[in-house]
Structures are given as C-alpha cells and as structure tokens.
N, C-alpha and C positions, 0 to 999 in steps of 0.2 A: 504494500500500500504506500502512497504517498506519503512525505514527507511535508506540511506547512515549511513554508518559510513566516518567520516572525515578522510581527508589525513594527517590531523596536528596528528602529531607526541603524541601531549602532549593528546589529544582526544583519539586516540588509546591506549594510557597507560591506562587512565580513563578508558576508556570501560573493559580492562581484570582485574584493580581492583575492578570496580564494579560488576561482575561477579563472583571472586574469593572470594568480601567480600559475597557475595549471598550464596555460595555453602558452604563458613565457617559460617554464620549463620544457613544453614540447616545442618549442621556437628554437632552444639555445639548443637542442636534442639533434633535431632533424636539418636546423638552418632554415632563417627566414625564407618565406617567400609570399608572394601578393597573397595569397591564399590564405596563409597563417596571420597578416596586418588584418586582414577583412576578419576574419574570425575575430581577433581580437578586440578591433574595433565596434564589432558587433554586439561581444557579448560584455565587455566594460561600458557598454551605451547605459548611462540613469536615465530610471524616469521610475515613476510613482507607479503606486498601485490604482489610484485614481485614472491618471492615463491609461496604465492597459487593460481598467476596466471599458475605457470609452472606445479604447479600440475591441476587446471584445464587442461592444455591443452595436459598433455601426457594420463588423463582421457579421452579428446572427440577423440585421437586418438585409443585408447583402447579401450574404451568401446563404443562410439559412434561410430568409427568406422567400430568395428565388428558387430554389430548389424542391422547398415545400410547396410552392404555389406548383410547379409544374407536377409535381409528384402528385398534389389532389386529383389535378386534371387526370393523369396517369393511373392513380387507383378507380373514377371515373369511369374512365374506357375500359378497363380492366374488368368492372363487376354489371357497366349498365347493360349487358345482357340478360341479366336475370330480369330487370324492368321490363327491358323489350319485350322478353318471352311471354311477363305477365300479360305486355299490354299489344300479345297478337301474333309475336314473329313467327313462333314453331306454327301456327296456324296459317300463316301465309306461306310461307316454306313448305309446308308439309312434311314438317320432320316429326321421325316418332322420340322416345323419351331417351331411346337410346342415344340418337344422333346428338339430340343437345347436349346429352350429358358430354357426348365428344368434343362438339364447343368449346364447353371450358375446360377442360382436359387439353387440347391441343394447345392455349396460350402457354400453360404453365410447362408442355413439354419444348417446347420455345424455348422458355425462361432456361430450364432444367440441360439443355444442351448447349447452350449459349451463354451461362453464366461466367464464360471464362474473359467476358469480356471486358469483366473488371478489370483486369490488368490495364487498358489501356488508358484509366484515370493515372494510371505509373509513367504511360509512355506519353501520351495525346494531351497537349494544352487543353485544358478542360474548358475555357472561355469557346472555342472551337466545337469539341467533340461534343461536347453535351446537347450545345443548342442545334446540332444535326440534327442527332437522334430523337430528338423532340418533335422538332419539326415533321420528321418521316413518320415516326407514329402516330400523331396527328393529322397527318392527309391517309393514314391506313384507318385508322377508326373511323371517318368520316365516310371514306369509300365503303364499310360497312352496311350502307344507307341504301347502297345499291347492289347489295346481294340479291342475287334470284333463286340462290337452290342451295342445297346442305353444300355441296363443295366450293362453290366460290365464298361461302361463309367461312368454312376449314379455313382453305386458304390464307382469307384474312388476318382470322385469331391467331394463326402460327405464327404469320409476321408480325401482328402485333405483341404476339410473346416476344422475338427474335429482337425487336428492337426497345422494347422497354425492360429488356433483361441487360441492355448497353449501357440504361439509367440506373434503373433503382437497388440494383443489389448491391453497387458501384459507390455506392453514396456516403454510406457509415464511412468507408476506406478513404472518399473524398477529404470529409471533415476532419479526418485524421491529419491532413497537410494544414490546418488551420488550429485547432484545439490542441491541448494538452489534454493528458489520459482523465485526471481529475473535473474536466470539464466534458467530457463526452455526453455521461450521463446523460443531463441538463438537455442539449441539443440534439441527441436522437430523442428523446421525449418529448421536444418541441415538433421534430419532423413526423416523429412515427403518431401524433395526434391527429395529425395530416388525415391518417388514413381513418379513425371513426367520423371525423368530421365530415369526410366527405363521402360515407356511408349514408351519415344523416343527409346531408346534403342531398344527394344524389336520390336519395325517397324522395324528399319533398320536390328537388328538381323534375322526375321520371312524373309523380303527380300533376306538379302544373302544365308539363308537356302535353302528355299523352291523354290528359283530360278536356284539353281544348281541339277542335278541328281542323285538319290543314289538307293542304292540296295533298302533302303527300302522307302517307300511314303514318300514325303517333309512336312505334317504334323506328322509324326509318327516320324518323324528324329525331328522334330521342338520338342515334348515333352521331348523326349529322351536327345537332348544336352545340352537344359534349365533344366531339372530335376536334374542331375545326378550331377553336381557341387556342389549344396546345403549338399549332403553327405561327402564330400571334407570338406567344408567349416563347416560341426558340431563338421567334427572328431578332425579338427583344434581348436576348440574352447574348448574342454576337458582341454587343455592345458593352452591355450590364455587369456579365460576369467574369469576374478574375478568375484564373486559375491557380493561384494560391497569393496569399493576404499581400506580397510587395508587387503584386500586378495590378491592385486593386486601384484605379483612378481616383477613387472616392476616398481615397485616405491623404495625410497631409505628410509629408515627408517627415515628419517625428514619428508618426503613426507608423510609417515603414522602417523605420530603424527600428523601434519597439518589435514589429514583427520580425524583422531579420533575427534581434536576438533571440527571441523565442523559439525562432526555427534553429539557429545554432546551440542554444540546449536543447532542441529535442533533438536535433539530428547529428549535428558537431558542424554543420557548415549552413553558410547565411540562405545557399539555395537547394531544392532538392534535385538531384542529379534524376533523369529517363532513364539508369540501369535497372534491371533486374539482378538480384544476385543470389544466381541459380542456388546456392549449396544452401542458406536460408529461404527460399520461396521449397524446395523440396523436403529441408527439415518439418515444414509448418505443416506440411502433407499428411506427416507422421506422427505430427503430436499429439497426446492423447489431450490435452486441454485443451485443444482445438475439436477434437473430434466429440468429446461430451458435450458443449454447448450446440453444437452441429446436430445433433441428435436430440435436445432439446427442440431447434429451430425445427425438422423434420413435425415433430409430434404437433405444435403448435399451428403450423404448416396445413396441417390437418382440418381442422376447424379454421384456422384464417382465412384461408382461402374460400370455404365451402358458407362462412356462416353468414357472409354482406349479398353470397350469390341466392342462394336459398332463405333468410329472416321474411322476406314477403311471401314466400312456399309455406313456411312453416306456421305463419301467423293464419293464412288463409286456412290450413289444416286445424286452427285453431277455432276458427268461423267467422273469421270476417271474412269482407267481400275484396275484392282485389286490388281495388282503388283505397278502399281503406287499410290494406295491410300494406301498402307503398308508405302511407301514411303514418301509420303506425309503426317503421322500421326505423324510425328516426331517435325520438328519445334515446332508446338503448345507446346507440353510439355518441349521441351528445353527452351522453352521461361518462360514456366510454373515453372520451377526448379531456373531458377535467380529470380521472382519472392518471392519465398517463402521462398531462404535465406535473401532478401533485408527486407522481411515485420518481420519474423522472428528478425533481428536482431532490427529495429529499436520497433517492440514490447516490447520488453523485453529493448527499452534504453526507452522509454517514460512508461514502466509499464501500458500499456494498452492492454486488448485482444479485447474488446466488440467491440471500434471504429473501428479497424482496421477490424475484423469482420464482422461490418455492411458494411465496403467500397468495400472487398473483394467479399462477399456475390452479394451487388450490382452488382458489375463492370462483375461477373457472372448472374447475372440474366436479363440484358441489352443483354451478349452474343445468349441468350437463344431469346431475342427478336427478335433480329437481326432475327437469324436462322428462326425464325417462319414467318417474314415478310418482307423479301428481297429475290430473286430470282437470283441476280447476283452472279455469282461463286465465285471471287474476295473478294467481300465483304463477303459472305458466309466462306468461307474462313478464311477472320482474325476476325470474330465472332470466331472461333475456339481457336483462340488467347487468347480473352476476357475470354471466357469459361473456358478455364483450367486457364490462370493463375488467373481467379477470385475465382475458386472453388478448387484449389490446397493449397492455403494457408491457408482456412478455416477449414484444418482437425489438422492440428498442434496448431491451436489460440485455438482448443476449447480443443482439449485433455490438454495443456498446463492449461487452464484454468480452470479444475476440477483439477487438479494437484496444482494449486495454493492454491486454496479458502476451502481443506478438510486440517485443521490441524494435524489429526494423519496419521500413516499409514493403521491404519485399516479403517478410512472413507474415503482417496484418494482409497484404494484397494476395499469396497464398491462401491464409486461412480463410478470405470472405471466398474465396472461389469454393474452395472444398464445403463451405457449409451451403454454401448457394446452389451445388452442384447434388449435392445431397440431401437440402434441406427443401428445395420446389420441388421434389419428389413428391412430399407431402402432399401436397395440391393433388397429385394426381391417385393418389385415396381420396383426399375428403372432398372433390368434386363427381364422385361416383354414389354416396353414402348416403343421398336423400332421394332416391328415384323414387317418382309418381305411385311405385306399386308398393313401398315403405306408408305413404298418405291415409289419413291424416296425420297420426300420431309419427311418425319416422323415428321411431326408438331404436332400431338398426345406427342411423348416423349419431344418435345422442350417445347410445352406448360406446360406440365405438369411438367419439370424441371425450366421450368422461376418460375413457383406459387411456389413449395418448396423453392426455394432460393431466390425471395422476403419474404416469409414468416421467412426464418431463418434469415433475415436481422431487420425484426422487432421484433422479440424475442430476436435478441441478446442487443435492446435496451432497451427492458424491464427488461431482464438478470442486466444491464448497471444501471439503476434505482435502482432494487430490493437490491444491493449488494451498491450502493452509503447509500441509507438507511439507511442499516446494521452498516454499518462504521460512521454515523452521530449518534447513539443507541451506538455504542463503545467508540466514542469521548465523548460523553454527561455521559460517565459512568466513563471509566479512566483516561479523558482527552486529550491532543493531543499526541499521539506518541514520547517518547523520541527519540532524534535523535543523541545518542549514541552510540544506540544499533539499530541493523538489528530486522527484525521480526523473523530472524529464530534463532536468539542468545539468546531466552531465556533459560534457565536452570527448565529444567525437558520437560516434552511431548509438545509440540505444540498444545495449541486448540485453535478452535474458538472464546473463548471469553476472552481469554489471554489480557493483559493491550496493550501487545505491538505486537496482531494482528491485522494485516486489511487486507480487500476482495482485492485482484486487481483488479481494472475495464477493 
C-alpha cells in the first residue's frame, strides 16, 4: 500500500532532497546526460499540494470527462438492443429467440477477440487513436437503423464489438498514464458510473423515442439517434484530447512541469516511451494476481453484460407492460451510479479494493436471491436495487485493481488484455441465460448469476490473502515502507519488487 507523504512543510522539502540526492548519485554513476538534467529538473520542480490538486482536477475534467461522455454513448449502442427488440425489431426481422440471443452474443465475441487492442493506448497517440475508433462505431451503430434481416444485423454487432473493444477495455490502462495508483480508485468510479447512468438513461431515452411516431420504425429511429452523436463527439476529440497530461493544451506550463514530475516518479522519466517490454508484458500473463481478479471480472461479466440487456424482459415477466418496464429500468441504475461514486471514493480513501469487492459482490448476489425466491413484485423489484448497485461497482474495484498491483506499463497493458481477453467471455454466458422459454420468472439466469457472484466474492478474498503475503515477502526483505516517499515516487521504472512497493488490498 501506499505511502502518504506529510503535510509538514519540512517532510516535503526532505522528500524532493532525497530524491534529487538519488538522481545526483545516478548522474555522478553513469555520467550526465540531457536525459538525466531533464529528470532532475523534473523531479526537484516545487509546487504545492494545492497546485496538483488543480491540476488533478482540470485533468478529470478533461480527460475523465471526455472519455466518460463517449463511453455513455458507447454503453448506449452497446445494450439499446434490448429496447429495440422491446419496441418491434425481432418482429420486423423475423428473428426467433435464438437469433437474438446471437445478437448480443456476437458484440461481446468482438470485444472477447479483439481485446488485444489495448496495447495500442502503449503505442498510438491517444489524442489520434481514440477519437477514430469513436467515430467508426458510431457510423456502425447508426447503420444499424438499416438492417433488413438477422445477418446484416450479425454483421453489424461484430463490428460494433470489434471496435468498441479498441475503446473501452483500453481505458482503466489509459488513466494509468495520468493518475497515480492511490488515485485510481476515485476515477474509475467516476467513469465506471458512466455505465448505470446510462442504463437509466437509455430506458427513459428508448421510452421517449419509440413512444412517439416517425417516418421511420421506433426501433430503427432508436439506433439511428443513439448512434450518430458518438461521430460528433470523436470528431470533437481530435482536438480536445491529450494523450497524456504534458500534451494537454488546456494546462499552463507550471501545470506541465507538475505533470512531468509526476510522471518521472511514477515512471523514472519526464515522458512515456511507445516500447513494449516483452519479458514484463509476458511475466503479467502468468501472474497469479492478475489472473484472480480476471476471474473475478469473468463472473461479474456474467450479469453485467446480460442485466441492462434483459431489466425491461424481466420487469415485463414481472407484469408490467412494455412501455412501462423501459420505464421502470431506470431507478435501479440511478440508484446504481451514486452507489459507485460513494464506494469509488471511499476505496481509494481506505486503499482497499478486495473488501469493498467482496461487500459489493455480496450485496449482488443476495439480489440474485431475492429474484430467484420471492414472488412479490415489490420486493422483486428492489432486489433490482441490490442487483445493480451491488454489481455496478465491482467492475471499476477490479479494473482499478490490476491497474494498481502491475508496476510497469507494459504488465498493467498485459494484465488489462489477459483479463479483457478472459473476462468478455463472460458476456457470452450471461447473454444466453434469460431466453423467452426461462419467462416469466427466468430463475435459470438468477441462479446462475447469484453462483458467479458468490463465487467472485470468495476469490476476491483469496485475491485479498495472496497479495497481503506478497507484501509481508517485501516487508521481510526491504523493510517497512518509508513514509517519505509515495510508492509511485521512486526514481527510474516502477516494479514489483521495488523497496518502496506494495500490492493494494
């Protein structure tokens, strides 16, 4: 776990001479060079804690911002099929329940083959690459509108998997070139709210659409006016977005010295190099604390994917009518979205993922109870509650949490791909577990969402062990943590087994 650095004034001088005598001993070692002034320069730059509060925070306006705004859009396109379907599509189409179910099944085998495309937030200026891939899936959701038959719909959803698997699994790894570990938390929990709000969202959106008349079907209107912004919002971003915080136009050159240093403790130099380095990206392959949270992400995966597409299936099996279970899918995730900035922020203040995991995890898999063994509508009902906001905050704790515990960039960009590559698996279970002939009650998919999310509850305590361990092997080796220095302020690369890292639990 991290290290505070002190508010005492005379502490903070300490820390930036200990630092500066560090990088003047590796100067007189090796012999200057421009490389080594820049470091130095960097990381002996003062400024207050008030300053790099202000540059954090014109950062999560900027980049955090943008990123969540497109990502709505993005979970959007993603789940308004199941609106559709409410309000006509399988009926026009004339697909049976199989087909659809292949539908959303096909995005996520997209995602699930394609996930390796994180890497290229390592190699590809992200100001560039991002607002591509925006753009192209936004003229593919849109073309949506003009599907005529179950294959030219396939189609679609692949590429829309194909290229929103270039964005969003990519994204935790992003923030990591701008945040320190301590501060993750916080900001995947601002982003990953993203996705109930626009769950809510997207009900009452898919309502107002498909309840008013147009030339063309209220489903084909419905992909067309969720599609089509996302092109808006990439072309916007050519401009908008840095690719990491000293590219950022919108800061003031103090603001960029502050970031440089910051990137020269967490990384040991003022910029981040486009290598990979092979022997760490294949270590991370192998690690088992990559692979428990992975396997978490998998279980959750399960219901995440299956609960925003099917909530208006399930509410209808509950007796409303179809207009009003669009309607009624909204609450739950609003409720779902304060949820997962509150658990967000106090993660990242107690430096915990695992517990708050396992509580979340729980408090999700009680909902799943509920649903499978109670018959009253009511209660059936705020089981829905439990449900999202118990399994809404478990998708930010654990991306946060591989993001924490790989010390370079090449084994965080490793370990997102292994969990992305394993973990949209999931999707292609719990998009299969509500078919029409499970209706009304679909205790088939409740059951078999309560077992994954008890089970990611007791991995994540095993996770919670395996990694306390790790850190008692580090203490017994460098001793306890100086409390000086931050774990991300050492001077050169961030590993593993650095004097002054430790796992977060």
């Amino acid at each position: 776990m991290a290290a505070e650095i002190s508010s005492d004034p005379n502490k903070a001088d300490n820390t930036h001479i200990e630092l500066e005598d560090k990088l003047d001993s590796a100067v007189e070692t090796t012999g200057k060079t421009a490389e080594d002034v820049a470091r130095l320069e960097a990381v002996s730059f003062q400024y207050t804690k008030k300053e790099e509060d202000r540059l954090l925070l014109k950062l999560d306006v900027i980049v955090l911002g943008y990123v969540s705004g497109a990502y709505m859009l993005a979970y959007m396109d993603r789940g308004n099929i199941g609106n559709a379907n409410t309000a006509g599509m399988s009926k026009d189409l004339h697909l049976s329940d199989n087909q659809y179910q292949w539908l959303l099944t096909v995005l996520y085998l997209g995602y699930m083959l394609f996930d390796w495309q994180t890497v290229f937030y390592k190699i590809l200026p992200a100001r560039y690459y991002v607002p591509t891939v925006i753009c192209i899936w936004g003229v593919i959701s849109g073309c949506c509108a003009a599907a005529q038959n179950f294959g030219g719909m396939l189609v679609l959803r692949l590429l829309l998997g194909i290229f929103e698997s270039s964005y969003s699994p990519g994204l935790a790894y992003f923030f990591s070139f701008f945040y320190y570990r301590r501060e993750m938390g916080r900001r995947l929990g601002y982003y990953v709210s993203i996705a109930p709000l626009a769950a809510s969202f997207a009900g009452a959106f898919a309502y107002f659409v498909t309840v008013h008349k147009h030339a063309l079907a209220g489903w084909r209107a419905l992909f067309l006016v969720e599609g089509l912004p996302a092109v808006a919002i990439g072309l916007f971003g050519y401009w908008y977005l840095p690719s990491n915080a000293q590219d950022c136009q919108f800061l003031s050159e103090k603001e960029k010295k502050i970031a440089a240093a910051r990137t020269v403790r967490q990384v040991g130099d003022s910029t981040r190099d486009r290598k990979l380095n092979l022997r760490f990206f294949f270590q991370s392959l192998l690690d088992l604390k990559n692979w428990l949270p992975t396997l978490c992400y998998f279980s959750f995966n399960v219901s995440y994917a299956s609960l925003p597409i099917y909530t208006s299936t399930i509410l209808e099996g509950m007796g409303y009518t179809s207009i009003n279970a669009q309607g009624l899918s909204a609450p739950p995730y609003l409720f779902a979205c304060i949820v997962v900035l509150i658990i967000g922020h106090l993660s990242d203040r107690f430096q915990r993922r695992g517990l708050f995991l396992t509580l979340c995890s729980g408090t999700a898999a009680i909902g799943f109870l509920i649903l499978c063994l109670v018959r009253v509508v009511g209660v059936k009902y705020f089981a829905l509650f439990l449900v999202a906001g118990g399994l809404y905050p478990c998708i930010g704790l654990v991306l946060s949490w591989v993001a924490n515990n790989n010390g370079s960039d090449s084994k965080r960009g490793a370990g997102f791909i292994l969990m992305n590559f394993v973990g949209q698996s999931g999707p292609l279970v719990g998009t299969h577990i509500f078919p029409k002939s499970e209706g009304p009650l679909y205790l088939k998919g409740f059951w078999i969402s309560f077992g994954f999310c008890t089970f990611a509850a007791v991995v994540a305590q095993v996770q919670v062990f395996h990694l306390w361990r790790l850190n008692k092997k580090l203490d017994a080796e460098f001793g306890p943590v100086r409390t000086a220095l931050h774990a991300e302020e050492e001077i050169g690369e961030e590993t593993d087994d650095s004097e002054n890292f430790r796992y977060i639990l």
